[in-house]
C-alpha positions in Angstrom: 35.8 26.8 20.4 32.9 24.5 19.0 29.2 26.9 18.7 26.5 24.4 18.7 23.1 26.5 17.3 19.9 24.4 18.3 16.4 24.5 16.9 15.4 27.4 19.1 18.1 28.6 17.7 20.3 29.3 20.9 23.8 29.2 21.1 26.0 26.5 23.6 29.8 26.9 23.1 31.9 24.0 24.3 35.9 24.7 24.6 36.5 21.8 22.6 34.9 18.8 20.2 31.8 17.7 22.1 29.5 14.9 21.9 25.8 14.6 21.1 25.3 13.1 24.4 27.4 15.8 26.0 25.4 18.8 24.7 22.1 16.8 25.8 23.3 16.8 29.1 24.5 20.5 29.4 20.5 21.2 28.7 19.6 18.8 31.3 19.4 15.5 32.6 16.1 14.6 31.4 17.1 15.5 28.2 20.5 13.5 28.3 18.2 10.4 29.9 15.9 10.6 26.7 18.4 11.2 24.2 18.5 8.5 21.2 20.6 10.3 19.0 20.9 14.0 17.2 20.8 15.6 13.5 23.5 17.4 13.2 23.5 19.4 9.9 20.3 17.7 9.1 22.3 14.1 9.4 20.9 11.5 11.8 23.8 10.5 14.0 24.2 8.3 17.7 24.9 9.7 20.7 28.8 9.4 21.0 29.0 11.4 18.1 31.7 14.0 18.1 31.2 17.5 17.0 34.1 19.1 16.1 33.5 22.2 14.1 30.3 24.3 14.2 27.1 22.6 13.8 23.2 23.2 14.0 22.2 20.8 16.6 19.0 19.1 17.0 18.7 16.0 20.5 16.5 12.8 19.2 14.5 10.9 20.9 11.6 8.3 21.2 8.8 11.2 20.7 10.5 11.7 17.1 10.1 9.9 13.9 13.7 9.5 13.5 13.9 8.5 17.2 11.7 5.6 16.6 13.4 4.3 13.4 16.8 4.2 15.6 14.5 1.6 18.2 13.2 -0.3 15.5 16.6 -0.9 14.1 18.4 -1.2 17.4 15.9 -3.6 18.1 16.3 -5.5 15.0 20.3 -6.3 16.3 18.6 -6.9 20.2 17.0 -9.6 17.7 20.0 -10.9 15.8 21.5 -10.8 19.1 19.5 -13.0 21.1 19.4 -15.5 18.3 22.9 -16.0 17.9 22.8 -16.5 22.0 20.2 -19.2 21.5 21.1 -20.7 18.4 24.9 -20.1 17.9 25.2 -21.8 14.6 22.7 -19.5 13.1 24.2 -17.2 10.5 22.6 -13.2 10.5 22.5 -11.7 7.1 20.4 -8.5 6.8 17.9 -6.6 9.4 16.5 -3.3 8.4 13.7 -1.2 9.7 10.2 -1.5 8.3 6.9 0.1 8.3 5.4 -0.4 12.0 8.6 -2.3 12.8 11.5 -4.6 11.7 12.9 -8.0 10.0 15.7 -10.3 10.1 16.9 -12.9 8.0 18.7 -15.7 9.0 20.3 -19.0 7.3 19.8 -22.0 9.7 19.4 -25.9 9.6 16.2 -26.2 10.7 12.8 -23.8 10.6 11.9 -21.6 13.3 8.9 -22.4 15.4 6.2 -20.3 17.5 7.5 -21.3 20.5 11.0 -20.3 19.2 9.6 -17.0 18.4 9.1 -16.9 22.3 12.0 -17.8 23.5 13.6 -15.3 21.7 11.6 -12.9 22.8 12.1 -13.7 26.3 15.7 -13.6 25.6 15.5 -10.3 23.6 14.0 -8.9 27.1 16.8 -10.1 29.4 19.3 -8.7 27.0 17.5 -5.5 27.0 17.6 -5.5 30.6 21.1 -5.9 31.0 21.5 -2.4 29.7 24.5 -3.0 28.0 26.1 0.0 25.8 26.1 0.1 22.1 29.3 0.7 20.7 30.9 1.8 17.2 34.0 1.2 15.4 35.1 1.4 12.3 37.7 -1.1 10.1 38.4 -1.1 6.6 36.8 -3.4 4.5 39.4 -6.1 3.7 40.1 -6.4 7.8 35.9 -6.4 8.6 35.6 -9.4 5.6 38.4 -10.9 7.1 36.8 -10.7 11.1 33.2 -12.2 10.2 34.8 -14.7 8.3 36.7 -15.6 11.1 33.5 -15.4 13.3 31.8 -18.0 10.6 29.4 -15.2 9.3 30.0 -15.8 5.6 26.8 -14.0 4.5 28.1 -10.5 6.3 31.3 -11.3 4.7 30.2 -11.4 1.5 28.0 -8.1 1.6 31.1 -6.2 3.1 33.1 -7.3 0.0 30.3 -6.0 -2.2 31.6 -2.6 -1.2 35.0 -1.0 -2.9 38.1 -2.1 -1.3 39.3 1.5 -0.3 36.2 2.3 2.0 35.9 1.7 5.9 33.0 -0.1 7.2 31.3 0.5 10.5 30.2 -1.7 12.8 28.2 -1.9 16.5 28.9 -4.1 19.4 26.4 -4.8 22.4 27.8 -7.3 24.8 29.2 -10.9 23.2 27.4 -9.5 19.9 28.8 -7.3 16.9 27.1 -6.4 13.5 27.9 -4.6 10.2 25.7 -1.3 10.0 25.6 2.1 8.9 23.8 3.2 11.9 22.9 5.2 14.1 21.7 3.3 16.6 20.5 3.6 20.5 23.1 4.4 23.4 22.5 0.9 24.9 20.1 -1.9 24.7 17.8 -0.7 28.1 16.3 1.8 25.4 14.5 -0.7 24.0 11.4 -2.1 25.8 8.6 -1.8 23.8 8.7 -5.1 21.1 7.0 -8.0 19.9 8.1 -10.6 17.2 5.0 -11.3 14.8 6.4 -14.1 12.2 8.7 -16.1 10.5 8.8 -16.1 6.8 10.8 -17.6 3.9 12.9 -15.1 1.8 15.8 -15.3 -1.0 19.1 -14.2 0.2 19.6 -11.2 -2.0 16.3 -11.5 -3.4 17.3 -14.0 -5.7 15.3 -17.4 -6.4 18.3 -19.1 -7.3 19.9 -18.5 -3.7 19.4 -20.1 -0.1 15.9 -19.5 1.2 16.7 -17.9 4.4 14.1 -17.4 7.8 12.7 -14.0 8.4 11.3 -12.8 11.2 9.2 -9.9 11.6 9.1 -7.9 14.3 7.1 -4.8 15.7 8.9 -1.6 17.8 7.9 1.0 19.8 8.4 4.1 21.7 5.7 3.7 24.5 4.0 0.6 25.7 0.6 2.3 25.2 1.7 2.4 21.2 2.7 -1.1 21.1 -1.0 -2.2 22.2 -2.5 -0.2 20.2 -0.5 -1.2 17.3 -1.1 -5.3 18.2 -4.4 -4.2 18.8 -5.2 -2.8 15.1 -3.4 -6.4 13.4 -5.5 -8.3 15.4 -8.6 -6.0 14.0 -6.7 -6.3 10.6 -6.7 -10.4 10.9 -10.2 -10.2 11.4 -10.7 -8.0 8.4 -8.4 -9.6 5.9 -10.0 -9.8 2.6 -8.2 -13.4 1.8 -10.3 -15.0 5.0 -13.4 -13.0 4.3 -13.5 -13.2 0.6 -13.6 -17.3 1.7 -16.0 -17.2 4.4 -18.7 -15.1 2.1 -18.0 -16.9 -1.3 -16.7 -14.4 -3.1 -13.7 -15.1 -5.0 -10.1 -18.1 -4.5 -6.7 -18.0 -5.7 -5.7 -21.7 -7.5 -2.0 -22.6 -7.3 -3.2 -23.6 -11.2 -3.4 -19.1 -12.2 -0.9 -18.1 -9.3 -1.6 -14.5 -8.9 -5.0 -15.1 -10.9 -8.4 -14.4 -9.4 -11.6 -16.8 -9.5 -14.0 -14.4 -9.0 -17.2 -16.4 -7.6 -20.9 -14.7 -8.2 -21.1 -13.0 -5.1 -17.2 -11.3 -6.0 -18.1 -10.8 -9.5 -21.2 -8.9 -8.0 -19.6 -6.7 -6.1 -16.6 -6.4 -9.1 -19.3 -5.4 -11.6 -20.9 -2.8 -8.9 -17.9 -0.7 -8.6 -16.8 -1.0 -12.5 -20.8 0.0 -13.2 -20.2 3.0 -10.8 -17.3 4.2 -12.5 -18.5 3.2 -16.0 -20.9 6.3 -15.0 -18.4 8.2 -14.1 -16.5 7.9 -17.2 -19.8 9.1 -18.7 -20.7 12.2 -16.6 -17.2 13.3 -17.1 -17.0 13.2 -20.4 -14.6 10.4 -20.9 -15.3 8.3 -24.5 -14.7 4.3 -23.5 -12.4 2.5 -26.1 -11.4 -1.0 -25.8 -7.2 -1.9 -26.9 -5.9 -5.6 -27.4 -4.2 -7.4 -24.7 -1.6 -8.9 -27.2 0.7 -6.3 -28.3 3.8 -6.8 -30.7 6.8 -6.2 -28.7 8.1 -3.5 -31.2 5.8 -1.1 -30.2 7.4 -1.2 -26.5 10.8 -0.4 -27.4 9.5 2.7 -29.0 7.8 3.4 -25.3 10.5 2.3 -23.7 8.8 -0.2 -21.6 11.3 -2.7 -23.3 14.5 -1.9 -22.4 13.0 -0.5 -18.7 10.0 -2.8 -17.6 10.7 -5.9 -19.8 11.6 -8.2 -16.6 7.8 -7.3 -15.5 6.0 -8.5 -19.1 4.5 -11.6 -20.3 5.9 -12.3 -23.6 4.8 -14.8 -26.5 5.7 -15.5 -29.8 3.5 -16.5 -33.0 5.1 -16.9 -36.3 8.4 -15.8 -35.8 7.1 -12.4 -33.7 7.7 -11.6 -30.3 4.5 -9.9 -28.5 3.8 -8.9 -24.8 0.7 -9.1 -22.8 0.3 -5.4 -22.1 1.2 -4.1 -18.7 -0.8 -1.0 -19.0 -2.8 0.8 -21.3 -1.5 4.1 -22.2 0.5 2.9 -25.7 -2.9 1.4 -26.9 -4.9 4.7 -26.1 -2.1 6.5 -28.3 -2.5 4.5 -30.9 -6.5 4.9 -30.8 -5.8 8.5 -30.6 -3.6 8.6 -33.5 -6.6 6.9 -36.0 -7.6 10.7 -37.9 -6.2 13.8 -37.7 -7.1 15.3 -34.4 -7.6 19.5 -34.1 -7.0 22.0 -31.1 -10.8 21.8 -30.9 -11.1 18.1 -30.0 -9.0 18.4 -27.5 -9.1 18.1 -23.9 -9.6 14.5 -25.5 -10.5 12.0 -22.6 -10.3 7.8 -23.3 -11.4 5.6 -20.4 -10.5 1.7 -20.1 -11.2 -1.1 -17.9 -8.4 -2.2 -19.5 -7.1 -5.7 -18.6 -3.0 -5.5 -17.8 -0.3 -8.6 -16.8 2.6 -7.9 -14.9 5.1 -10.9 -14.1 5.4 -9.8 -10.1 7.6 -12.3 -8.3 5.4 -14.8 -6.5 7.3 -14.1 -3.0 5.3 -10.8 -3.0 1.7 -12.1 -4.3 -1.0 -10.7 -1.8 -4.5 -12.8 -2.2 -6.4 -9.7 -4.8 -4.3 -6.8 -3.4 -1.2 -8.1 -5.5 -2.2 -10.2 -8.4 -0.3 -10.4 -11.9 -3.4 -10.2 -14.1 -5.8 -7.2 -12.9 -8.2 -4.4 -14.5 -7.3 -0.7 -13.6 -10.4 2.0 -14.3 -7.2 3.4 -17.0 -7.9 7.1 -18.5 -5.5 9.4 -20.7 -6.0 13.0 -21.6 -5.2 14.0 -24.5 -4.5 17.9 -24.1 -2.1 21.1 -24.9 0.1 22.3 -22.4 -2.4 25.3 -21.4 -4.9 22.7 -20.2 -2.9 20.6 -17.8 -3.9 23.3 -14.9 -7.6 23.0 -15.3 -7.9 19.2 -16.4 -5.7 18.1 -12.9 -7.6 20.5 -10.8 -10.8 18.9 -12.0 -9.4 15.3 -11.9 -9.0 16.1 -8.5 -12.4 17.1 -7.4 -14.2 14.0 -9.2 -11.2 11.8 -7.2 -12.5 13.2 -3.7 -16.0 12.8 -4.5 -15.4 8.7 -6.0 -14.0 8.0 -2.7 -16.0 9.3 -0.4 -18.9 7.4 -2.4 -16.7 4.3 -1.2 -16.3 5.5 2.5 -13.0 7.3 2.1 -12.7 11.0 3.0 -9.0 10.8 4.0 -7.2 11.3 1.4 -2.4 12.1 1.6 -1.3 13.7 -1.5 1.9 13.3 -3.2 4.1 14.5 -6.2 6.5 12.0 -6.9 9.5 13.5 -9.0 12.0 12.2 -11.9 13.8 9.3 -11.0 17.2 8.2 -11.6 16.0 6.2 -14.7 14.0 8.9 -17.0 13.4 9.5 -20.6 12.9 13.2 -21.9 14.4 16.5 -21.2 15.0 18.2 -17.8 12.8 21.1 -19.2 9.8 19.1 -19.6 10.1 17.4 -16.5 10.1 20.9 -14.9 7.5 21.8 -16.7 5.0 18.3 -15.9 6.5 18.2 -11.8 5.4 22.2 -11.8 2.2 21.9 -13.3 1.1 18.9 -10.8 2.1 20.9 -8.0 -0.2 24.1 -9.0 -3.0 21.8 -9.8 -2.9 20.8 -6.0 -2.3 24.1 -4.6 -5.3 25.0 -6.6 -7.1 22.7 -5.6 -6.6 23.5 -1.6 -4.9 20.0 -1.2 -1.4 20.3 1.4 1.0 17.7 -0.3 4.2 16.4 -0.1 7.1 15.5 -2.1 7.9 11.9 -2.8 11.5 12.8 -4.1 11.9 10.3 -7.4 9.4 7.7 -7.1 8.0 8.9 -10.3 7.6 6.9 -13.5 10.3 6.7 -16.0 8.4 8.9 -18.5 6.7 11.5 -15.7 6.0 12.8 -12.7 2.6 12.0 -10.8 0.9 12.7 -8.0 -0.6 10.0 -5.6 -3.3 9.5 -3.6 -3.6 7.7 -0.6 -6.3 6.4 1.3 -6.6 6.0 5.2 -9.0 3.5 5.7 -10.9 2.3 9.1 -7.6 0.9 10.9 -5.8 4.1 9.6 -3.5 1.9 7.2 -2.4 3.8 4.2 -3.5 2.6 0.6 -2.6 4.4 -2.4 -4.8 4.1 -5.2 -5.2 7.0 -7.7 -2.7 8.8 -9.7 -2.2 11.2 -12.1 0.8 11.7 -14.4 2.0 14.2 -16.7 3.8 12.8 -19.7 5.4 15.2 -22.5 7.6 12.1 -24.0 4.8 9.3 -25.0 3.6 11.3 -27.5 6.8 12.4 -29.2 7.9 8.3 -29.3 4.4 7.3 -31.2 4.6 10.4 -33.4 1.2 11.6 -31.8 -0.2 14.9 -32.6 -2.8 17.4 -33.4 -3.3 20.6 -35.7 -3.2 23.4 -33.7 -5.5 26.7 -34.2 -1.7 27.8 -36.4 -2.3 25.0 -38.8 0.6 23.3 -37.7 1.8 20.2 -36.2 2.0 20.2 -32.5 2.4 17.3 -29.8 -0.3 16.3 -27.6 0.2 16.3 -23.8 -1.0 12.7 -22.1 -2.1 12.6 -18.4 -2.1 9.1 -17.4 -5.1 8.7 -14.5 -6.6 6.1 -12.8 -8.8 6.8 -10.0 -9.5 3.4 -8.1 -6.3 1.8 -9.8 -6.2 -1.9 -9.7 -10.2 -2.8 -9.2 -9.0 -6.2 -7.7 -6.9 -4.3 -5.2 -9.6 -1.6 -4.5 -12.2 -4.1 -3.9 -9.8 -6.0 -1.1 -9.6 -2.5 0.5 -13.0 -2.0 0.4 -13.6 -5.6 2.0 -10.9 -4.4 4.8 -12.6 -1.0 5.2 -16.2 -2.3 6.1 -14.7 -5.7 7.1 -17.0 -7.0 4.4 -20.3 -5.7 5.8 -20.5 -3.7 2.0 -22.9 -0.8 1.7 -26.2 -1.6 0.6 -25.4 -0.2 -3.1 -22.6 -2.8 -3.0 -23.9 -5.9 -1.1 -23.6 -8.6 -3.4 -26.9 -9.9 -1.6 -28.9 -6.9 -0.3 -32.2 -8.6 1.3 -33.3 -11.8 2.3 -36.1 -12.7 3.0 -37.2 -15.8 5.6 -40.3 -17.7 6.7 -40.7 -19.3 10.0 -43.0 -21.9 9.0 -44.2 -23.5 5.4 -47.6 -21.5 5.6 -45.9 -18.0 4.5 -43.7 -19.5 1.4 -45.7 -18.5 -1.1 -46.2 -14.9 0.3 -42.1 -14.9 0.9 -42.0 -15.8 -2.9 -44.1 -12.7 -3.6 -42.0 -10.4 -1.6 -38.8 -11.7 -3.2 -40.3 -11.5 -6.4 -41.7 -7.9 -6.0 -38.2 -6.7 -4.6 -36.1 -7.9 -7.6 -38.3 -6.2 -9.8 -37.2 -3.3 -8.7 -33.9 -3.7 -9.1 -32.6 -5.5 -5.9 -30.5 -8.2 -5.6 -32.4 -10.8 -3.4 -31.9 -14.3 -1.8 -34.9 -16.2 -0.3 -35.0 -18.7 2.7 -37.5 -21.0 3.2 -35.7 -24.4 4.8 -37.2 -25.9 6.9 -34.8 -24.8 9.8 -35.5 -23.1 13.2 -36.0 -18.5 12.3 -33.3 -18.5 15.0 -31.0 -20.3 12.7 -31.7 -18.8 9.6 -30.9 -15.1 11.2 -28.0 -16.1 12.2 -26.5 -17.6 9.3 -27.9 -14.8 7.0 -26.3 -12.5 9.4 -23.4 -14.0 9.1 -23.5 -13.5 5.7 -23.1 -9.6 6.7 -26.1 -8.6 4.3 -28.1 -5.2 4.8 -31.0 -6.5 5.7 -33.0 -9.4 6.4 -36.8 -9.6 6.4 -38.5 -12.3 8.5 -42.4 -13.3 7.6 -44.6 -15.0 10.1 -48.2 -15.7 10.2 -48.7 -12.0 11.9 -47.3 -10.5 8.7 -48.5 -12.6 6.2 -52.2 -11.6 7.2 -51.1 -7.8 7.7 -49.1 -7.6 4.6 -46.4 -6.7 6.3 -42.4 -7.7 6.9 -40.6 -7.4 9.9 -37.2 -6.2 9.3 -34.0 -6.6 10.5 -30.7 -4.7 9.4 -27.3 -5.3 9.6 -26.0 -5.9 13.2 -29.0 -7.2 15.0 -30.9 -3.8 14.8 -34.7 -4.9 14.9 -36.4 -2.2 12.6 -39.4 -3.8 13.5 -42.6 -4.1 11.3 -43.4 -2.1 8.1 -44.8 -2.2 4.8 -43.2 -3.3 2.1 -43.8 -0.1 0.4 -42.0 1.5 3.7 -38.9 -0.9 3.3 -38.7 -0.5 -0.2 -38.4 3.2 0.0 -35.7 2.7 2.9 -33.4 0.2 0.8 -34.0 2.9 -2.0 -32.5 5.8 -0.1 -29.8 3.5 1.1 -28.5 3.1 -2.2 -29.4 6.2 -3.5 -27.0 8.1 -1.3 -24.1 5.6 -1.1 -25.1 5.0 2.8 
């Protein structure tokens, strides 16, 4: 007798092993029709899964998050599948699942086109149609490296003999086609209706630069056909928005193949870069954080005692002058120690806050360079605290609070909050790990923020917690962190007297609120699809005549408004007003003022904001105090 409990928590008893699909269908046909797949125990598993001994039971399908996984990466074989149909010389390598969809990789002698892309596609759909089953087996390894050699798939050969020679691989059939996979994946191939393929891109097998450069295609998957609209819907929004075409169009910064990963920031950019560091510049002062300044250049002796050596060296610049090896830093946080460590420091100078726009290199591969959201040379808005253990509560809680109120200066008011725990790879003990991934947790509870666990995704030396934006598409961006670190300070010898007389190590938390500000200014681009705030704008006004008669009066206007503080362009070609409003508009600036005859008597501009809106006529006095309040309240 097998007793099946399910998430109700009823009881089903079956007189002998039973299948997932089986105890779908003794609930009911709909269910069995919609069933993907099941958790039994909490394990994700298909369909012709057999129970055989007791088992909490839960059905999957498409309206779950696990459900929709199992169609993006049934979808990614429907994929491999149709390829191999089409182009039977290609060779499949890997295909997982990815955010919003799925990937393939293939070795083949020629590139894949856009109008291959659609032919596979098409052929993905018939395949699909056909509604054929998918099935699992299992071999052990030597006899699965031995069948896809035989099938001329040398790639999946070699990743099954990657894996010890006692195990057993599985492996899933649908029609003519058979791949190596873990699984689980859908009962059959008519589950899957909902697709598009998006791209091809180049990538490394393995990763590697020194192997093949295989063809990826990307792929999108989902449940409902609704979703999938939406979904192609957003990326088209998102093309639209895409910081790299925008940050073109409006002169504002390029990326030269002679600085890969390097930003030219252009005087508009380098505008808008010096309004957000200025904004948090204040911030570092209201908050009582002291600005310090640390080299770049750092002998490379001073990271093996952080242990970035020996666990981040692949990701450093390094140099050498006279016989010594340095590195171009790759964060802050040693600098700031050693700044800290200039004077005995008491109990009473501590909580001890040091704020950087500190300038950091990391040697990212150049396969995963993003236009300014990636870059290998950016500035973060760094900060440590220096504290004791009994002011970890109060300093993250209040970390927290100025966090919510930065963003929501920027536009962002929803904000995911994670803990990310002690990886694999850690220095320092257990205990103080305990202590640093409890004390972040508290802070959040205290602070009324619901979070969730990022099980070790931490740092190397502590836990953090993350934040993560939502921006206008509701893509996911995280930007701040804060990080508890009890080992730092013991591996630079930092410390302070305590109120005993006696030696005592400080406790660092590493934060950074806007993080990378080349990053955080590409969101922001994306967020307001480069129509920037008016405290932002790299231009805020300009100002336009329609004929030569009012130059001299547009000179006076500009003149007036920069004196108080604005940022102003002025227009006076000799080009139709129809023309010049539309270009400037283009230009997405806040407002644009337009003089004629009419106003030049009156004394007057007629204004025009952002997205055609005719204010109509006012004073300058009026529009001054309007542009005023704009920037005043971040609007």
């Amino acid at each position: 007798m097998v007793q099946i409990t399910l998430p109700d928590g009823s009881l089903r008893e079956f007189a002998q092993p039973v299948t997932v699909a089986e105890v779908a269908a003794s609930i009911g046909a709909g269910l069995a029709k919609a069933a993907l797949g099941g958790k039994v125990d909490g394990q994700l598993v298909d369909c012709s899964h057999t129970i055989a001994a007791n088992a909490r039971l839960s059905i999957v399908t498409a309206k779950d998050a696990d459900g929709l996984e199992m169609i993006r990466h049934s979808t990614a074989h429907l994929l491999a599948y149709a390829v191999k149909e089409l182009f039977p010389e290609a060779q499949v390598t890997i295909g997982p699942v990815i955010e919003h969809g799925f990937y393939y990789d293939f070795s083949y002698q020629r590139p894949f086109t856009p109008e291959d892309l659609q032919t596979i596609e098409k052929r993905m759909a018939e395949l699909a149609a056909k509604d054929e089953p998918v099935l699992r087996r299992v071999l052990p390894r030597d006899e699965a490296v031995a069948h896809f050699k035989g099938m001329g798939e040398h790639y999946k050969a070699e990743i099954i003999g990657s894996i010890p020679a006692d195990q057993q691989v599985s492996l899933y059939r649908e029609g003519s086609f058979e791949d190596l996979c873990r699984g689980p994946h859908v009962p059959s191939t008519g589950k899957l209706k909902h697709f598009k393929l998006m791209k091809v891109a180049g990538a490394y097998w393995r990763g590697d630069h020194r192997n093949e450069m295989l063809q990826r295609i990307y792929g999108t998957a989902w449940a409902t056909k609704e979703e999938l609209q939406q979904h192609l819907t957003m990326l088209e929004e998102a093309e639209k928005r895409d910081h790299r075409k925008l940050g073109r169009e409006l002169d504002l910064f390029h990326i030269d193949d002679h600085a890969p990963g390097l930003v030219f920031w252009h005087p508009k950019g380098w505008t808008v870069w010096q309004g957000v560091e200025q904004y948090m510049r204040r911030v570092y002062q209201d908050n009582g954080y002291l600005e310090v300044k640390g080299p770049q250049v750092i002998d490379k002796t001073l990271w093996e005692k952080t242990g970035h050596w020996d666990k981040y060296r692949e990701n450093m610049f390094t140099t050498e002058s006279e016989k010594r090896e340095y590195a171009l830093k790759p964060m802050n946080c040693p600098g700031h120690i050693l700044i800290f460590k200039q004077g005995i420091k008491s109990y009473r100078d501590l909580p001890l806050r040091y704020g950087e726009f500190g300038q950091c290199h990391r040697n990212e591969p150049s396969g995963g360079l993003h236009g300014i959201m990636r870059v290998r040379g950016f500035t973060q808005d760094d900060g440590h605290i220096f504290c004791t253990e009994d002011q970890i509560l109060p300093e993250c809680v209040a970390y927290t609070a100025l966090l919510q109120k930065v963003y929501a200066d920027f536009g962002f008011k929803d904000i995911i909050y994670k803990v990310a725990t002690r990886p694999e790879k850690r220095i320092g003990s257990d205990e103080s790990w305990d202590k640093a991934e409890h004390a972040l947790m508290q802070s959040l509870r205290a602070s009324g923020c619901e979070f969730e666990i990022a099980p070790g995704d931490g740092a190397f030396y502590g836990p953090k917690v993350e934040y993560t934006l939502k921006d206008a598409l509701g893509r996911q961006w995280q930007c701040g962190t804060i990080q508890v670190d009890f080992s730092m300070p013991e591996r630079l010898d930092a410390e302070y007297v305590g109120e005993d007389g006696n030696r005592h190590r400080p406790v660092i938390l590493h934060r950074a609120i806007v993080g990378s500000l080349e990053r955080f200014i590409g969101i922001l681009i994306e967020q307001h699809a480069a129509a920037l705030p008016a405290w932002l704008a790299p231009v805020q006004v300009c100002v336009l005549n329609i004929t030569d008669a009012q130059a001299d009066y547009c000179r006076e206007i500009a003149k007036t408004l920069a004196n108080q503080g604005l940022r102003v362009d002025l227009d006076l070609r000799n080009e139709k007003i129809t023309y010049k409003i539309r270009e400037h508009s283009l230009q997405k600036l806040p407002y644009i003022l337009v003089v004629g005859d009419k106003e030049k008597e009156a004394g007057t501009v007629a204004v025009r904001a952002r997205g055609n809106k005719d204010l109509g006529v006012m004073s300058l006095e009026a529009f001054s105090a309007q542009i005023a309040s704009d920037i005043a309240n971040k609007s």
